[in-house]
TORKE-969248 format. One record per residue (C-alpha): x, y, z. Coordinates in steps of 0.001 Angstrom, whole numbers, plus 500000, padded with zeros to 6 digits. Layout:
BEGIN
XYZ
...
//
This chain:
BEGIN
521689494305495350
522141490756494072
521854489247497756
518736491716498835
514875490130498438
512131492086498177
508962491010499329
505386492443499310
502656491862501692
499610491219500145
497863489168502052
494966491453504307
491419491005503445
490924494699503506
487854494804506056
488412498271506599
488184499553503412
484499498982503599
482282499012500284
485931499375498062
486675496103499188
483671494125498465
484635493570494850
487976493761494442
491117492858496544
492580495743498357
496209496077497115
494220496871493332
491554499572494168
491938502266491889
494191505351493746
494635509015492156
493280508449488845
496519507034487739
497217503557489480
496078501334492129
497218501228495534
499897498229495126
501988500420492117
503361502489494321
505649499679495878
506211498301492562
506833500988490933
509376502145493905
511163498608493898
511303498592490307
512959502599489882
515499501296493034
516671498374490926
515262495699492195
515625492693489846
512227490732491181
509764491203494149
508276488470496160
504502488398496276
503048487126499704
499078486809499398
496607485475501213
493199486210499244
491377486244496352
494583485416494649
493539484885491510
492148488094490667
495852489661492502
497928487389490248
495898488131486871
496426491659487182
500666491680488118
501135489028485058
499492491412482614
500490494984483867
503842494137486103
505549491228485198
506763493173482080
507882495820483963
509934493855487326
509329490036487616
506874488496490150
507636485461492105
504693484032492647
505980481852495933
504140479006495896
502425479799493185
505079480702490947
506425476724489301
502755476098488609
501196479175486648
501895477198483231
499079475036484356
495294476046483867
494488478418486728
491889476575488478
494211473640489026
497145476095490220
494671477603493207
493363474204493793
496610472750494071
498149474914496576
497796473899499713
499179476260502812
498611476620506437
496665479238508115
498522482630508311
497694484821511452
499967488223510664
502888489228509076
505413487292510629
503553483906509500
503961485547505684
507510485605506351
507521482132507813
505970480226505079
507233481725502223
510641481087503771
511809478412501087
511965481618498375
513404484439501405
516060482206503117
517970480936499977
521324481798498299
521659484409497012
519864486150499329
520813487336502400
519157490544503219
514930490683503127
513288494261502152
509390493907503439
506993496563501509
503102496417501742
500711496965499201
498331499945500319
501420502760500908
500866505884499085
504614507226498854
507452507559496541
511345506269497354
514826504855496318
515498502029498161
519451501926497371
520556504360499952
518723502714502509
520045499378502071
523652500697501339
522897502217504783
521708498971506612
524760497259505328
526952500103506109
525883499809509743
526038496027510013
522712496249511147
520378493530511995
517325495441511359
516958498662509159
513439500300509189
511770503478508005
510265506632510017
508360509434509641
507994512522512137
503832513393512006
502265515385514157
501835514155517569
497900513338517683
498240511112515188
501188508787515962
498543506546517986
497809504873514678
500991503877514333
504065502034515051
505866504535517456
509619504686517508
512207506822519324
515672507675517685
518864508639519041
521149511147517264
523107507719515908
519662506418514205
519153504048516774
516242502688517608
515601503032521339
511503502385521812
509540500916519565
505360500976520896
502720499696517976
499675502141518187
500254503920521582
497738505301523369
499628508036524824
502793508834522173
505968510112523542
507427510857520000
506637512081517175
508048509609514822
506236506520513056
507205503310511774
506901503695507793
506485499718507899
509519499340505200
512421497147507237
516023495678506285
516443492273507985
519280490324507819
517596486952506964
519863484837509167
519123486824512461
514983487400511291
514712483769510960
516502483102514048
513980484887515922
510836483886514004
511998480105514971
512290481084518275
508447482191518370
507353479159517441
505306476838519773
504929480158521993
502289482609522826
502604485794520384
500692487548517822
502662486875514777
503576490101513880
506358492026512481
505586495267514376
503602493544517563
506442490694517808
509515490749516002
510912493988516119
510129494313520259
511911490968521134
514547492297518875
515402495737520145
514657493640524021
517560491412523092
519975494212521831
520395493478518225
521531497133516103
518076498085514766
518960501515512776
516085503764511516
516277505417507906
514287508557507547
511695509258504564
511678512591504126
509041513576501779
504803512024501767
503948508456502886
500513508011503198
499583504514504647
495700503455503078
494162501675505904
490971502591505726
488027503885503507
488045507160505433
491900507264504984
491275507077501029
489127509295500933
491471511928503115
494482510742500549
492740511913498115
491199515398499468
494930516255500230
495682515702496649
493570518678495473
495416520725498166
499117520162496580
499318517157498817
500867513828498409
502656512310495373
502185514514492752
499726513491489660
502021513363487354
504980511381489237
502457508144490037
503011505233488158
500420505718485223
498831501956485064
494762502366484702
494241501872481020
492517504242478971
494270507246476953
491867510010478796
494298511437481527
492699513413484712
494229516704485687
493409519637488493
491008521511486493
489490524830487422
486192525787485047
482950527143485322
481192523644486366
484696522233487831
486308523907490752
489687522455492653
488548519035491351
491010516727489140
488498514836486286
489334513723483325
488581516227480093
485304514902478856
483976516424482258
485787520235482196
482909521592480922
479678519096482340
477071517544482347
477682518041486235
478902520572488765
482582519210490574
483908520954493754
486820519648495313
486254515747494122
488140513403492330
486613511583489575
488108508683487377
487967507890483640
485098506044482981
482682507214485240
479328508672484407
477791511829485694
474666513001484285
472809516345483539
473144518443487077
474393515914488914
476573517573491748
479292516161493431
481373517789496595
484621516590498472
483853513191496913
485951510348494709
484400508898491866
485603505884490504
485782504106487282
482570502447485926
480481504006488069
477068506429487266
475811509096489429
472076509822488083
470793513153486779
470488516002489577
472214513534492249
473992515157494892
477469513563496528
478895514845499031
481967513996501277
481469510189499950
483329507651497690
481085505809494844
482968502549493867
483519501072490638
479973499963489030
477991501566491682
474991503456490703
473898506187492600
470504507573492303
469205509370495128
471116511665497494
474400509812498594
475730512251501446
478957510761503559
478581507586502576
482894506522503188
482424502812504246
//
């Protein structure tokens, strides 16, 4: 895969993630007691193969890049795009001396960071985001993509019906064509979704993405691209992912993420990438004070009562504090005889009344 780039979008300032956004950049908020949200791509790029993956951010960047060179880069290189030549420098002069225009979507990721997508070796781009729950091998999609000449490769799901609305809808022949392709429909007429993982050749993707310029569009990958694509009758094959994707838009789709976990759910516990630090591991634990809840051991047996929760290393609970359908995360303290309920307490919060569905 010497001639395939990977690339991760990065680059959202995670508005709807609500009060788990407010301190921390979306693509590292804590996920499942093992990892954060961006691991799972990593960690999926770097069991496929994948001999470096292209960063594309947009904000708070500092905080982004600190974490990959001290947990990742060991693990699968970062390029750093722009970013990447200067990081021997001290870091305030690297952020101050990086200068880029305004991005408005996807598409304008893709554009600008061109000078490390569009260059030998590389001929092929894989695009991953950073808040997909989900675990995969790349290789036999891309052997796939190449396989089928294709000029576009992407990823589906089949979900039930009521849901594809929040989606990219696509329709597939018996071939793996793509035949429609509708972003968030408001009436769906299939049952399949756009995983948002895509194969483009780079010489026909950058063919197109020149052609948007100085035109009216939204700069999108899913809005822009992929429609003028399929208009103009380029092969656009879909690749199926047969087992849980989960994509994290939202505070209320955390939360739901991590209620299905305590049903059997989702990536299992103990196939996440283990990256949050600390030796105390969290399991599904079942005990007089914990039921259905997955906490780490110091809490099996109190101070507080656990149904159906989630609750991180490194957070407090004290003396009869009770806490239902919630997540807990690290750092933070729910006060004695507190009750939470179907809510999520971020990292240094502390709670010390009543906190009853507080999501966003």
């Amino acid at each position: 895969m010497n001639d395939l780039r990977a690339v991760l979008l990065a680059g959202g300032y995670g508005k709807r993630m609500g009060r788990l956004g407010a301190t921390r950049v979306k693509p590292v908020i804590p996920f499942g007691t093992r990892c954060h949200l961006m691991d799972f791509s990593l960690h999926n790029a770097q069991r496929s193969g994948l001999d470096e993956v292209l960063l594309m951010s947009r904000y708070n960047e500092q905080q982004l890049h600190t974490y990959l060179r001290e947990t990742w880069h060991p693990r699968i290189p970062i390029h750093f795009g722009p970013f990447n030549a200067l990081h021997q420098q001290p870091a305030e002069q690297v952020y101050r001396e990086v200068q880029r225009a305004d991005e408005k979507g996807t598409a304008d990721a893709l554009i600008q960071n061109r000078p490390y997508i569009d260059t030998p070796p590389y001929r092929h781009t894989l695009v991953l985001h950073s808040d997909h729950v989900y675990l995969f091998d790349y290789r036999d999609m891309y052997r796939f993509h190449l396989e089928q000449r294709a000029a576009l490769t992407i990823g589906f799901q089949q979900i039930p019906l009521e849901f594809v609305s929040l989606f990219g809808m696509v329709e597939v022949d018996r071939e793996m064509n793509l035949r429609a392709f509708v972003e968030k429909p408001p009436q769906p007429t299939s049952d399949k979704v756009f995983t948002a993982v895509c194969l483009f050749q780079n010489e026909i993707l950058y063919r197109y993405l020149d052609a948007f310029q100085g035109t009216s569009w939204q700069h999108d990958i899913s809005r822009d691209v992929i429609p003028r694509m399929l208009a103009q009758g380029e092969v656009i094959k879909c690749y199926p992912f047969p087992d849980y994707w989960e994509d994290i838009g939202t505070a209320h789709r955390y939360h739901r993420a991590h209620m299905n976990l305590l049903q059997g759910i989702g990536v299992p516990l103990e196939d996440m990438p283990r990256i949050l630090p600390g030796g105390e591991l969290c399991v599904l634990t079942e005990t007089d004070r914990v039921r259905r809840s997955i906490v780490p051991t110091a809490l099996r047996e109190g101070p507080a009562h656990i149904e159906h929760s989630v609750v991180f290393a490194g957070a407090t609970l004290g003396e009869g504090a009770r806490i239902e359908n919630s997540v807990v995360l690290p750092g933070s303290r729910v006060a004695a005889g507190v009750h939470v309920k179907n809510s999520i307490v971020c990292t240094d919060e502390v709670i010390e009344s009543d906190f009853i569905g507080r999501l966003e």
